[in-house]
C-alpha positions in Angstrom: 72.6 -29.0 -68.0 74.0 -26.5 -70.1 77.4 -25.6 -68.8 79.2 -28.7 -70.1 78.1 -27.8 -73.3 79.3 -24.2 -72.7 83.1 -25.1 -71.4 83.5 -27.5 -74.7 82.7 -24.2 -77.0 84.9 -21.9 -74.5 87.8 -24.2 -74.7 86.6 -24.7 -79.0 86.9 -20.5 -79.3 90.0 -20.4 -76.9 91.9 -23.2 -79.3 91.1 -21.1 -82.3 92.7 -17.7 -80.7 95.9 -19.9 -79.8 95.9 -21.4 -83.3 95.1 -17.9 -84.8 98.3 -16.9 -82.5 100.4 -19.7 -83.5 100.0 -18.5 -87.1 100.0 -15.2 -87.0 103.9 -15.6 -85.5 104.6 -17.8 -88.0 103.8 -15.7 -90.2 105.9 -12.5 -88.6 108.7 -14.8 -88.7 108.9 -15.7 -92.0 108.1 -12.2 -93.5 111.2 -11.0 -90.9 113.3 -13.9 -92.1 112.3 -12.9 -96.1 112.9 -9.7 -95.3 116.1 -9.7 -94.4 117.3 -12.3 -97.0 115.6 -10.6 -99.7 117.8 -7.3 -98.6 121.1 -8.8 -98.6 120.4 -11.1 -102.0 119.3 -8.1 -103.2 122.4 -5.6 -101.9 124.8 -8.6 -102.9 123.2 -8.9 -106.8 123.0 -5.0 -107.3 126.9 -5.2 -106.6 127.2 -8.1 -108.6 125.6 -6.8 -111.7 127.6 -3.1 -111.6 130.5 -4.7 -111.1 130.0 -7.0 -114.2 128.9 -4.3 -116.5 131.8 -1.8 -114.8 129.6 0.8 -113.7 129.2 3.1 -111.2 125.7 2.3 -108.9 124.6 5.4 -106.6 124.6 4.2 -102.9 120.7 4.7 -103.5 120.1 2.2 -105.3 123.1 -0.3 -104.1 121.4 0.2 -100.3 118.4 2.2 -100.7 116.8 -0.5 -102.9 117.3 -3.6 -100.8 116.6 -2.0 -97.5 114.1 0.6 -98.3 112.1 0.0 -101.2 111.8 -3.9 -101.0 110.3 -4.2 -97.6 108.1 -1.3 -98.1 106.7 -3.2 -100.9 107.2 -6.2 -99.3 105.1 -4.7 -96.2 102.8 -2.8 -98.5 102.0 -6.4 -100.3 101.2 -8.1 -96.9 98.6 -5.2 -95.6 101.4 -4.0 -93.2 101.6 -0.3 -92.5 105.2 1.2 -93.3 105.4 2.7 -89.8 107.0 5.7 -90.6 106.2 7.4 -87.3 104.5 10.9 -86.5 105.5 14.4 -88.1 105.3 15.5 -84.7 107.7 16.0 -81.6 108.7 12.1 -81.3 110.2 13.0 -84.9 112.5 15.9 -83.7 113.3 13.8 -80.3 114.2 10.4 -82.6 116.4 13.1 -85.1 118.6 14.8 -82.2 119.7 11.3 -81.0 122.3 11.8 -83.4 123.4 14.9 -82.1 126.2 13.3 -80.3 127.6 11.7 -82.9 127.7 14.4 -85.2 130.3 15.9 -82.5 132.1 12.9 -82.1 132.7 12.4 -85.7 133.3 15.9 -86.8 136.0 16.0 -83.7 138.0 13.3 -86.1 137.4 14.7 -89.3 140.8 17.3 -88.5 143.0 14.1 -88.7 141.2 12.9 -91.9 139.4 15.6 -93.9 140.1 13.4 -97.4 138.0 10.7 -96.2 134.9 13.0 -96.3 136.0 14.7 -99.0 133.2 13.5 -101.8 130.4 14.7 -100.0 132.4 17.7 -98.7 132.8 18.6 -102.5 129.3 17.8 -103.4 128.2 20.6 -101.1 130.1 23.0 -103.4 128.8 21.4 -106.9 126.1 24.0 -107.7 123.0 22.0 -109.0 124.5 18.6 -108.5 124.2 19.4 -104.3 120.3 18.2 -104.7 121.7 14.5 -106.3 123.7 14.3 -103.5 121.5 15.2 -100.6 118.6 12.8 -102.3 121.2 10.2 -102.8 122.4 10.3 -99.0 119.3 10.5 -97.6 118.0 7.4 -99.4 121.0 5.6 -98.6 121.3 6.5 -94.9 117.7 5.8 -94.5 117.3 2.6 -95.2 119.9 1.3 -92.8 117.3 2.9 -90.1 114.5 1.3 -91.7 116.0 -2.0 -92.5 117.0 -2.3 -88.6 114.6 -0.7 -87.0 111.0 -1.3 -88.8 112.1 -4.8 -89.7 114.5 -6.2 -87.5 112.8 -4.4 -84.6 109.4 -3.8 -85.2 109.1 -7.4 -86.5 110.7 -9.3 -83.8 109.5 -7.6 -80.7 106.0 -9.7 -80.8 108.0 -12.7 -81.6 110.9 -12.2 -79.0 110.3 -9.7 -76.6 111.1 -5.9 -76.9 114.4 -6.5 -74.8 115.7 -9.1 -77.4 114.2 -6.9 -80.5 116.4 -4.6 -79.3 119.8 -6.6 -79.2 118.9 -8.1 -82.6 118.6 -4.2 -84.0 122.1 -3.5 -82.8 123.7 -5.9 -83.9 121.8 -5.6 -87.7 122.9 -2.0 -87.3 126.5 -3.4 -86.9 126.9 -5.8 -89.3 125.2 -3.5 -91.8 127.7 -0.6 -90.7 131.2 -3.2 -91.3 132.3 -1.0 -94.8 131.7 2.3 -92.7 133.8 1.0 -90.0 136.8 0.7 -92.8 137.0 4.2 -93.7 135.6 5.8 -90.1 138.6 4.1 -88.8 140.8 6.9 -90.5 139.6 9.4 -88.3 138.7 7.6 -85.1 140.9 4.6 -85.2 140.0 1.1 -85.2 138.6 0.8 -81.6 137.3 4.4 -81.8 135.3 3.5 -85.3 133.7 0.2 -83.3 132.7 1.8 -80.6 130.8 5.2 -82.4 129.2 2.6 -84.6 127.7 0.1 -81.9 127.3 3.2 -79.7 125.0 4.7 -82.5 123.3 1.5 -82.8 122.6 1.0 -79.1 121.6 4.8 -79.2 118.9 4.3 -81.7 117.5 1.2 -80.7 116.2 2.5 -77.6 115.5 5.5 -79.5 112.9 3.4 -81.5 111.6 1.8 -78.6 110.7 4.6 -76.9 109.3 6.4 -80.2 109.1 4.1 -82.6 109.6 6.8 -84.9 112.2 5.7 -87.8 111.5 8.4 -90.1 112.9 11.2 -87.6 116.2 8.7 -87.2 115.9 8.7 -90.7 116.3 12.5 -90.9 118.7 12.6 -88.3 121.3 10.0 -90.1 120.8 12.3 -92.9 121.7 15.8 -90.6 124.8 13.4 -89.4 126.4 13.0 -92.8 125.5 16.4 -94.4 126.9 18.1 -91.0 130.1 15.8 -91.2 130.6 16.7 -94.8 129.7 20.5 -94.3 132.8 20.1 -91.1 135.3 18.5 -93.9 134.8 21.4 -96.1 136.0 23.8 -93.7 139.3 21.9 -92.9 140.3 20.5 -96.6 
């Protein structure tokens, strides 16, 4: 006599899980979707506003700030964790991914030392050296956060880890177009495309399999120091 009663409050609880579902996506979507369009409002009015008042903005704060510290606030005002990822073995194994590209770009740099030649002269400007290295690190960083913790992270429950993936490499692209016009110097057009995506494809499975950004973090950072560190030697 009882079961009817039972099924209605079975298929009562199962409604409220899909409902619960339905919003919770909703919800990763539109934080994703703010995320992103808070960044590049963000990157584009920081631009805006040095350009107006003719000053100089570290690549910290032009790219650190929209694709660092915004969705960690962002995330840190939602109850999300930041996902940094362990201080652990995943962390060297996410870092050494770049290892490749250090010796493909530092196999160009011969043909054009002068386009590496600001951080190549930071590394001999005594106290200023610390600026520099804070200042890169920031700025490299966030491009790994901003397209791996958000673009990634975010839309792998929404699309599938496959798709999360192709939407990370082509963030990672499209954020990487104003590299891509000075790396051409020293790889060429085609050769600049390809280390870019190439990195990009590199990382994102990177991620995936350790979802460890902070060690990609670290190794984008090793990638520019070691590229500036090669264009001292041969200026």
């Amino acid at each position: 006599m009882s079961l009817p009663g039972r099924v209605a409050q079975g298929s009562a609880t199962a409604a409220v899980a899909f409902d619960s579902e339905r919003l919770g996506r909703r919800k990763r979507l539109f934080r994703l979707a703010a995320l992103v369009a808070l960044g590049a409002a963000l990157y584009v009015l920081i631009g805006a506003a040095a350009e107006a008042a003719a000053v100089s903005v570290p690549d910290s704060v032009q790219v650190g700030v929209p694709f660092l510290l915004a969705p960690m606030l962002v995330l840190w005002w939602s109850g999300e964790p930041w996902a940094l990822g362990g201080l652990d073995r995943t962390l060297v194994y996410s870092a050494a991914v770049y290892g490749p590209f250090v010796l493909w770009l530092t196999l160009g740099i011969p043909t054009s030392p002068e386009t590496y030649a600001p951080g190549a002269a930071a590394l001999l400007s005594g106290i200023g050296v610390a600026w520099w290295l804070a200042d890169t690190f920031f700025h490299v960083g966030a491009v790994d956060y901003i397209t791996k913790r958000v673009v990634q992270a975010e839309s792998a429950p929404l699309f599938g880890e496959r798709n999360a993936i192709m939407l990370s490499i082509i963030a990672w692209s499209l954020g990487h177009i104003v590299e891509w016009l000075w790396l051409r110097s020293a790889l060429v057009d085609i050769g600049a495309a390809a280390f870019l995506v190439a990195a990009g494809v590199a990382t994102a499975f990177a991620y995936a399999r350790w979802k460890n950004v902070l060690g990609l973090m670290v190794g984008h950072f090793l990638l520019n120091v070691a590229v500036a560190a090669v264009a001292l030697a041969t200026l």
